[in-house]
C-alpha positions, -999 to +999 in steps of 0.1 A: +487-680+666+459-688+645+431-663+643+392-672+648+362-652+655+328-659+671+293-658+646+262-653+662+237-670+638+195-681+633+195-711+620+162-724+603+163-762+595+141-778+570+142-751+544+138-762+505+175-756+502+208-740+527+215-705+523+220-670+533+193-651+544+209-621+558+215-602+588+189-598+615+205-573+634+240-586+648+230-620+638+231-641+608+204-656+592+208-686+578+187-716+563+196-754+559+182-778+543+188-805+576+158-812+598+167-806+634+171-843+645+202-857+656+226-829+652+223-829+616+212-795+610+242-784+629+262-802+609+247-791+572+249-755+589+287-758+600+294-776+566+276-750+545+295-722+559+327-740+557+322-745+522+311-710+514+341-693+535+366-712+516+373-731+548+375-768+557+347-785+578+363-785+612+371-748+607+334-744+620+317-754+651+285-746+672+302-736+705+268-724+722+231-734+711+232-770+700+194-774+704+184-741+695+182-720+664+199-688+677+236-702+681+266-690+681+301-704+655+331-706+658+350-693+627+388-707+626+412-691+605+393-659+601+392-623+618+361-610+626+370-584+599+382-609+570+352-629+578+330-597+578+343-585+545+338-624+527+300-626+540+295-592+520+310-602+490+294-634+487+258-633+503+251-594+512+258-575+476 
């Protein structure tokens, strides 16, 4: 069975460029560059961290919060702890 975990994130669209903020408490902060009309900074949010896990697209997907900015990801192919230990060697040195 394929492992996934769940990401509890703050997204905040329209920011100069997509990136990692950092954590605010058990959530993740992130910025994308996407304004917050028709889905598409759920998209550039899903396709960012894709991209940045080593992952494909549709390895990440808003499963709660589609109109807001605290949401919650799911991560396919990672375990809470591989995905854990990847966020804090890329973003959180």
């Amino acid at each position: 069975m394929a492992s996934h975990c769940l990401l509890a994130v703050k997204a905040i669209p329209n920011a100069p460029r997509s990136e990692v903020v950092g954590w605010l408490g058990s959530c993740l902060k992130v910025k994308v560059h996407a304004p917050p009309v028709g889905g598409r900074a759920n998209d550039a949010l899903c396709e960012f961290l894709a991209a940045a896990l080593g992952l494909r697209r549709q390895a990440v997907s808003v499963v709660r919060g589609e109109t807001s900015r605290q949401k919650t990801l799911r991560i396919d192919g990672l375990s809470r702890p591989e995905l854990d230990a990847h966020l804090s060697r890329a973003f959180l040195r």
